[in-house]
FIDO-522215 format. One record per residue (C-alpha): residue number from 0; z, x, y; residue in three letters. Coordinates in Angstrom, 3 decimals, decimal comma. Layout:
% residues N
<node n="NUM" pz="Z" px="X" py="Y" res="ala"/>
...
***
This chain:
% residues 221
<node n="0" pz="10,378" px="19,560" py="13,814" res="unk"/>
<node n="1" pz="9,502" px="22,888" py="15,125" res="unk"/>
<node n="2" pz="5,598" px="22,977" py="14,608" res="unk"/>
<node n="3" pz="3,986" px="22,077" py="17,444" res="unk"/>
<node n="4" pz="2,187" px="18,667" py="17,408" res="unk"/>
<node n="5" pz="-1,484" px="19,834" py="16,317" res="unk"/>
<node n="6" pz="-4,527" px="18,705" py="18,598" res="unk"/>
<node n="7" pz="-8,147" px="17,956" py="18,087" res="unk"/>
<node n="8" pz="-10,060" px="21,178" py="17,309" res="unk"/>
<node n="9" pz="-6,681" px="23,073" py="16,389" res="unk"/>
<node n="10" pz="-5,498" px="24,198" py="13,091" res="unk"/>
<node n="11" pz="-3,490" px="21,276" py="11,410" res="unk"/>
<node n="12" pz="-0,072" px="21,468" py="10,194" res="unk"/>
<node n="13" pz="1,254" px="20,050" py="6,523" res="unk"/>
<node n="14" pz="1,968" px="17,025" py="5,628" res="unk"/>
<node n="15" pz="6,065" px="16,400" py="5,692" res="unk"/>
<node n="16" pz="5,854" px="14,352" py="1,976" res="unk"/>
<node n="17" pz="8,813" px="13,224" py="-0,063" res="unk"/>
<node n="18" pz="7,065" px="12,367" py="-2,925" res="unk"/>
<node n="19" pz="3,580" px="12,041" py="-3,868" res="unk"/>
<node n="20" pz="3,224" px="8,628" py="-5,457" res="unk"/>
<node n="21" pz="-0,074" px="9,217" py="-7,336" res="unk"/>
<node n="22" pz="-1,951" px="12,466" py="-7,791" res="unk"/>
<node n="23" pz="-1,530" px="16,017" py="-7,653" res="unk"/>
<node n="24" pz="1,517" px="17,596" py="-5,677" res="unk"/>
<node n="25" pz="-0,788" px="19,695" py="-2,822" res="unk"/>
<node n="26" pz="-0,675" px="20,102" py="0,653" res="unk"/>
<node n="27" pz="-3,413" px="20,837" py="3,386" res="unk"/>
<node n="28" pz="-2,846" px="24,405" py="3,049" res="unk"/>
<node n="29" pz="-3,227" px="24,293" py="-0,360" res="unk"/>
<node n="30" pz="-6,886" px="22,854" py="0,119" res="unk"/>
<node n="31" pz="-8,730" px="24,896" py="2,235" res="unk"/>
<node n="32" pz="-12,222" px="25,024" py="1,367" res="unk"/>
<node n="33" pz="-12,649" px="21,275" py="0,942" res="unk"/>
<node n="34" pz="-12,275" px="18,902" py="4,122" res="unk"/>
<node n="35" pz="-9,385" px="16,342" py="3,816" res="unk"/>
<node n="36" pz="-9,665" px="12,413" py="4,789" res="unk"/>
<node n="37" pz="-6,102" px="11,476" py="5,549" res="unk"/>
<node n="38" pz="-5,414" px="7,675" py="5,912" res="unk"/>
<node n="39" pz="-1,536" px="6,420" py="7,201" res="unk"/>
<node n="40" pz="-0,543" px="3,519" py="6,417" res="unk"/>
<node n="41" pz="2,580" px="0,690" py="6,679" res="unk"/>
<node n="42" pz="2,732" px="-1,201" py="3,445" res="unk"/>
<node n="43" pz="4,210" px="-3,829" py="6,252" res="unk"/>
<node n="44" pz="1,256" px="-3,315" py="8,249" res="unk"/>
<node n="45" pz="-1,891" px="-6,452" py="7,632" res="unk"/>
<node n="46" pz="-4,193" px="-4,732" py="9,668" res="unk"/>
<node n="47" pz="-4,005" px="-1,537" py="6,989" res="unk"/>
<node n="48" pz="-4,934" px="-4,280" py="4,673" res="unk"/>
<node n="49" pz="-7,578" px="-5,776" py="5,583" res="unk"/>
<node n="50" pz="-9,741" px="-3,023" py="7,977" res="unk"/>
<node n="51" pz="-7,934" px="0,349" py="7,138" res="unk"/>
<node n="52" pz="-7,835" px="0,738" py="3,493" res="unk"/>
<node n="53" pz="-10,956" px="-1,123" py="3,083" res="unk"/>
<node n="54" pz="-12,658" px="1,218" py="5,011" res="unk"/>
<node n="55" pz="-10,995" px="4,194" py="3,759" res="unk"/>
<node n="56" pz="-11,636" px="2,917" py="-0,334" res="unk"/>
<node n="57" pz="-15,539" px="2,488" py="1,315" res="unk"/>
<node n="58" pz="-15,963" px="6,075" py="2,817" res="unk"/>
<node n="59" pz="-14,141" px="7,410" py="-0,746" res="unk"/>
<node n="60" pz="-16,695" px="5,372" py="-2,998" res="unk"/>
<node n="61" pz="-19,456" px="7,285" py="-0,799" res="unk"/>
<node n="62" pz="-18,149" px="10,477" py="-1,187" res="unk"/>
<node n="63" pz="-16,887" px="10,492" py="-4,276" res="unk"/>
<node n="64" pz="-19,616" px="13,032" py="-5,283" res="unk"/>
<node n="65" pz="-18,683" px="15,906" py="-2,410" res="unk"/>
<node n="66" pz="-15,962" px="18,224" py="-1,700" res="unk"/>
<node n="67" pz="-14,422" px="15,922" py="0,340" res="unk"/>
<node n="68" pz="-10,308" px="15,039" py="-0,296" res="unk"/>
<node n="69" pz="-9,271" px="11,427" py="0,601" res="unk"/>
<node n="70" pz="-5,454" px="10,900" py="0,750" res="unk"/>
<node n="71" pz="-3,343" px="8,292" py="1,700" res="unk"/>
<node n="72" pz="0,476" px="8,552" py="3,478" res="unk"/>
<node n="73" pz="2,360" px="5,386" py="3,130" res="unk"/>
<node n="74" pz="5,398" px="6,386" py="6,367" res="unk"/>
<node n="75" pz="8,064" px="3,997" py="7,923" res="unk"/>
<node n="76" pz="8,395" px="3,541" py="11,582" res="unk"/>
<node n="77" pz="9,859" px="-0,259" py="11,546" res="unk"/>
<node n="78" pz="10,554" px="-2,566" py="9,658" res="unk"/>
<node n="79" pz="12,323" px="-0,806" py="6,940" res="unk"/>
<node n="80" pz="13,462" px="-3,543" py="4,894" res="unk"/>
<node n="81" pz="9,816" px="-3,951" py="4,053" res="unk"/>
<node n="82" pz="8,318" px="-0,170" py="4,674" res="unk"/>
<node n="83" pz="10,151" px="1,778" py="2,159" res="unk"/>
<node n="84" pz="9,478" px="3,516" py="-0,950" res="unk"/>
<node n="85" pz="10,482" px="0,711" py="-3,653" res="unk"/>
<node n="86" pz="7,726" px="-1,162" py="-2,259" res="unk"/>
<node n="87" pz="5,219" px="1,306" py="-2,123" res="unk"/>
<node n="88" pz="5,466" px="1,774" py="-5,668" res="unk"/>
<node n="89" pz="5,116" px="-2,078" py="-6,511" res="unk"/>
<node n="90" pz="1,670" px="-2,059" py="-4,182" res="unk"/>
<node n="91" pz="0,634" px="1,001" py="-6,309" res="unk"/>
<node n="92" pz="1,714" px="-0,105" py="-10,125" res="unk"/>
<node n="93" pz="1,185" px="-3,865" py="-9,488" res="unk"/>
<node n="94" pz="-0,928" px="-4,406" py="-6,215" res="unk"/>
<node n="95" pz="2,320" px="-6,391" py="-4,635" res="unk"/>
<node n="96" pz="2,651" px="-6,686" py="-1,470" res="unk"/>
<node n="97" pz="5,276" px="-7,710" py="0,931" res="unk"/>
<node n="98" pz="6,224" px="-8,959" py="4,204" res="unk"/>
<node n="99" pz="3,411" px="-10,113" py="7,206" res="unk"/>
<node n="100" pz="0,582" px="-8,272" py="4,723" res="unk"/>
<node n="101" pz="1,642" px="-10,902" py="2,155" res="unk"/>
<node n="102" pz="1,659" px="-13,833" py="4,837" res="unk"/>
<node n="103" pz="-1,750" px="-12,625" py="6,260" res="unk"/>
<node n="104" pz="-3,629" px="-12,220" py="3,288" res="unk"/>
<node n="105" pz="-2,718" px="-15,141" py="1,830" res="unk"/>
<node n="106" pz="-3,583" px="-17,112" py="4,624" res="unk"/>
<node n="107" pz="-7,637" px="-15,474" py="4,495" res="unk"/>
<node n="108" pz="-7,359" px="-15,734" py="0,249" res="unk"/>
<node n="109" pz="-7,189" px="-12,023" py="-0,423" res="unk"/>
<node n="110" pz="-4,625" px="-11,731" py="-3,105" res="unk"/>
<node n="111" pz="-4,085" px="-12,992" py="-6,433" res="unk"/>
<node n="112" pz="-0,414" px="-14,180" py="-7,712" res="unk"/>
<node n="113" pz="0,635" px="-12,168" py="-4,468" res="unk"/>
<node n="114" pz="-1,224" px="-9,293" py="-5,380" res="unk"/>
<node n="115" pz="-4,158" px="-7,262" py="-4,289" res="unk"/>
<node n="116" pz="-7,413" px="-7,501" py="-6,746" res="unk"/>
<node n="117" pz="-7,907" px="-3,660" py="-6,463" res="unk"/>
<node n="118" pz="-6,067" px="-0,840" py="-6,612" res="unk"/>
<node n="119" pz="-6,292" px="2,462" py="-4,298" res="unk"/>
<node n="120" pz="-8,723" px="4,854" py="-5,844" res="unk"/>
<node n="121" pz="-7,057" px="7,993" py="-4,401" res="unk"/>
<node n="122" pz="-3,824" px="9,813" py="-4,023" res="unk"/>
<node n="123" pz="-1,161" px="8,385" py="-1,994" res="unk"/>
<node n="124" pz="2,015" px="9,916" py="-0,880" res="unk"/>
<node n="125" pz="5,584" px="8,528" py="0,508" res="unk"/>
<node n="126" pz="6,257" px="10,474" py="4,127" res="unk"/>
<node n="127" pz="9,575" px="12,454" py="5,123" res="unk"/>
<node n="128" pz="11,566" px="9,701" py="6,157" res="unk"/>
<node n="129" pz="15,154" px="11,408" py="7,701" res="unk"/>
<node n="130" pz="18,024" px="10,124" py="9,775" res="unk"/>
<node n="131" pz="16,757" px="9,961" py="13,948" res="unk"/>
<node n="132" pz="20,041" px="12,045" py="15,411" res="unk"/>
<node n="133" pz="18,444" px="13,900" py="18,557" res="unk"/>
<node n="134" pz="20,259" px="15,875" py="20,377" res="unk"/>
<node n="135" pz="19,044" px="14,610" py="23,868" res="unk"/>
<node n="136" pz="17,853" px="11,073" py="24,286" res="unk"/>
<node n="137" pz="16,484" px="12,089" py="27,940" res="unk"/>
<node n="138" pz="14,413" px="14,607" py="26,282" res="unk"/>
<node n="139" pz="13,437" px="12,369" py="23,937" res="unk"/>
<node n="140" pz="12,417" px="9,674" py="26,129" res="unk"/>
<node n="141" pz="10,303" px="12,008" py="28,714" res="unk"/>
<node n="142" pz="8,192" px="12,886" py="25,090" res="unk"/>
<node n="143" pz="7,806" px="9,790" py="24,138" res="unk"/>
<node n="144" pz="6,709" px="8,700" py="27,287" res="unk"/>
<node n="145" pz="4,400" px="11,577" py="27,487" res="unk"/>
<node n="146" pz="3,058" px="10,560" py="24,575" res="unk"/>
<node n="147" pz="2,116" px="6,657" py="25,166" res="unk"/>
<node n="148" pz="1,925" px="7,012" py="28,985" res="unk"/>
<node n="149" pz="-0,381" px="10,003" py="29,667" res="unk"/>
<node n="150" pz="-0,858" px="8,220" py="33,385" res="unk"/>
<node n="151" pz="2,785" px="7,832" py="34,149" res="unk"/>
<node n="152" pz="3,512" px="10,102" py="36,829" res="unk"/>
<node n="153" pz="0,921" px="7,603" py="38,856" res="unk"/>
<node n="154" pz="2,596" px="4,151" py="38,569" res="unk"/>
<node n="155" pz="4,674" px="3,276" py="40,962" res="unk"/>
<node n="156" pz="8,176" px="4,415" py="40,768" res="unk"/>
<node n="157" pz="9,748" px="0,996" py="40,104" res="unk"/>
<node n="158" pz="7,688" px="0,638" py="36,829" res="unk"/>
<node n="159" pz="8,437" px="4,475" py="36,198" res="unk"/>
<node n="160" pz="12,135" px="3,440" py="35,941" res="unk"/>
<node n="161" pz="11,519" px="0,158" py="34,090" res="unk"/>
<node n="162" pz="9,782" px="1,984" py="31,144" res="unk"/>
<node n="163" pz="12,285" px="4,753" py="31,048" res="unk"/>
<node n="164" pz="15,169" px="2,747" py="30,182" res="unk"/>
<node n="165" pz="12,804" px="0,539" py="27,870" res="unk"/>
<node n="166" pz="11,830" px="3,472" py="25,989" res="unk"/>
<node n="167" pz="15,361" px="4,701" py="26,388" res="unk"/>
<node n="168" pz="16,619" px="1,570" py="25,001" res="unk"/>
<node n="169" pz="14,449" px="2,067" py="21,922" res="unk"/>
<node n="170" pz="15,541" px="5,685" py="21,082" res="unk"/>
<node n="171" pz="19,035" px="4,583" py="21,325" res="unk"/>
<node n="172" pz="18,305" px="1,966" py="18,616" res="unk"/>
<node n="173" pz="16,261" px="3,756" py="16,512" res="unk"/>
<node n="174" pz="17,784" px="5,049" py="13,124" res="unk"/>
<node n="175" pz="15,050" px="6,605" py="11,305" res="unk"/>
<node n="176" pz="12,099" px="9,176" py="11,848" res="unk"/>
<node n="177" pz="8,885" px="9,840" py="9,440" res="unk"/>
<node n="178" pz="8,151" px="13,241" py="9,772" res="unk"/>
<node n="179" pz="4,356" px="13,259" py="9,507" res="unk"/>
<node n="180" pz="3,623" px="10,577" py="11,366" res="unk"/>
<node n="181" pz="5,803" px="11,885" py="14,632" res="unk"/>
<node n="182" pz="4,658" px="15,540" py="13,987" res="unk"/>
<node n="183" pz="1,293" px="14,154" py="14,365" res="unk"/>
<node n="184" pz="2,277" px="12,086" py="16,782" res="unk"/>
<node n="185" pz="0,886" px="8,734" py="15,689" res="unk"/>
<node n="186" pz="0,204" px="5,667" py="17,674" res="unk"/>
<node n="187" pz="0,508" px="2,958" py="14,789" res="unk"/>
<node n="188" pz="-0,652" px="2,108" py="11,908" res="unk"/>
<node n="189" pz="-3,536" px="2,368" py="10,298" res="unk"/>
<node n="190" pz="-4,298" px="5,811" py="11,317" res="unk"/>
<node n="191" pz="-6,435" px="8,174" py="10,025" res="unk"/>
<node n="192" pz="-7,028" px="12,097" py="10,108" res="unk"/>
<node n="193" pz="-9,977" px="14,424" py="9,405" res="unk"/>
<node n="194" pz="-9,410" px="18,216" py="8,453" res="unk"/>
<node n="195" pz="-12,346" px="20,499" py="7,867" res="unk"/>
<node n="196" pz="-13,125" px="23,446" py="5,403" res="unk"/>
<node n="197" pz="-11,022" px="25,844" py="7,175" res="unk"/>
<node n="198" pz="-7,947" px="23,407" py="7,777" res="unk"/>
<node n="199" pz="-8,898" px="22,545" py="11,440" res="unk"/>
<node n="200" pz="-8,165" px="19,128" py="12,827" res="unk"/>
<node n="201" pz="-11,027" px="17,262" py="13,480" res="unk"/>
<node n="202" pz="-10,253" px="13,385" py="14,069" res="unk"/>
<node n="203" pz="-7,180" px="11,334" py="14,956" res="unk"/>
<node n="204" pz="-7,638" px="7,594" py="15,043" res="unk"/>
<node n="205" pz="-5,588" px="4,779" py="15,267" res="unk"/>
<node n="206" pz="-6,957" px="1,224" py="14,093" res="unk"/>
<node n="207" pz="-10,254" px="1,593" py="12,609" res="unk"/>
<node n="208" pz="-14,302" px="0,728" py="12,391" res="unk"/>
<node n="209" pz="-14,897" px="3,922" py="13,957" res="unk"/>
<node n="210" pz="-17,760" px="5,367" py="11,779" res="unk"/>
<node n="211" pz="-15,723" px="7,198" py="9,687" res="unk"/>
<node n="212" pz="-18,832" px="7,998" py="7,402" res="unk"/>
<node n="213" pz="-20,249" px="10,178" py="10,127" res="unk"/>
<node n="214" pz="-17,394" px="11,726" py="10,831" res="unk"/>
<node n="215" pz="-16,947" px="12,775" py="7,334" res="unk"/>
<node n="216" pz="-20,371" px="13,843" py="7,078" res="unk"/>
<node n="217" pz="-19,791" px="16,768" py="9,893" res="unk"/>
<node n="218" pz="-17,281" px="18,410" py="8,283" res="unk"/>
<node n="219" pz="-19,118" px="18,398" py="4,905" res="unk"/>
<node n="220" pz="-22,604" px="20,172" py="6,417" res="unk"/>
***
């Protein structure tokens, strides 16, 4: 990628899509004028299921009336067998789902024949999903460690060493990278971002119940 990762209160970057699964082809670019709900999500991912998308179908229901653009990204950073674009399409044409979402919600009586009872009211689109080649693996690991461990340089230097090589370990292993979500640089999944009127990043959150609805309703005054 060679667009800086965009922070808080900075102009945000496009979305790296494949495909969009449902709804127009667009782009954040494309939309300025109108702010832009963004919610990322795993279709291998329970907690999307039952507290992300919720939320997110909640906040679109409210503001289905404004300017306001809600959008979902289905991306891949594990478990591929299960996070991959065949499924996606099942979740969106049939409400399938898959994998520890279909364990979990079948354990609290959420889905019917396997399936969700609703469908997602709003656009969703499949991330970039390309082959993870990098050139350096050192420089990979002192980003990602910047990243996750913004206090590193203070731990001792014997746990320094011990999460190098784990997170050296990783890269190694790892075979695939979702565009969006790294460009963004994501923490998990659910995660959602807010982009105002003039395409500026205002909100990045991982997990959710954190008042979304008044977030939403600063960008829209």
């Amino acid at each position: 990628m060679t667009s800086p990762m965009p922070q808080v209160d900075s102009p945000a970057i496009d979305l790296a899509i494949e495909k969009w699964v449902t709804g127009p082809t667009t782009n954040i670019s494309h939309e300025i004028g109108k702010p832009i709900l963004i919610h990322i999500f795993q279709v291998n991912c329970p907690g999307c299921f039952t507290h992300g998308i919720p939320e997110i179908i909640e906040v679109h229901n409210q503001f289905k009336d404004s300017p306001l653009l809600v959008w979902g990204l289905a991306t891949a950073f594990e478990d591929f067998h299960h996070n991959n674009l065949e499924n996606l399409n099942k979740l969106i044409q049939t409400g399938e789902v898959v994998g520890e979402t279909l364990e979990v919600l079948n354990t609290r009586g959420l889905l019917n024949n396997n399936r969700l009872d609703y469908r997602l009211p709003f656009p969703i689109a499949w991330d970039k999903i390309t082959p993870y080649q990098p050139v350096d693996y050192l420089l990979e690991t002192e980003k990602f460690i910047a990243k996750d461990f913004p206090q590193f340089e203070s731990f001792p230097i014997k746990n320094q060493k011990l999460i190098s090589n784990q997170v050296l370990g990783y890269l190694k292993q790892k075979k695939i990278s979702a565009e969006t979500f790294e460009s963004y640089q994501l923490k998990g999944t659910p995660s959602t971002l807010l982009i105002d009127r003039e395409g500026v990043l205002r909100g990045k959150w991982f997990g959710s119940g954190y008042g979304l609805e008044k977030e939403v309703g600063k960008v829209l005054i």
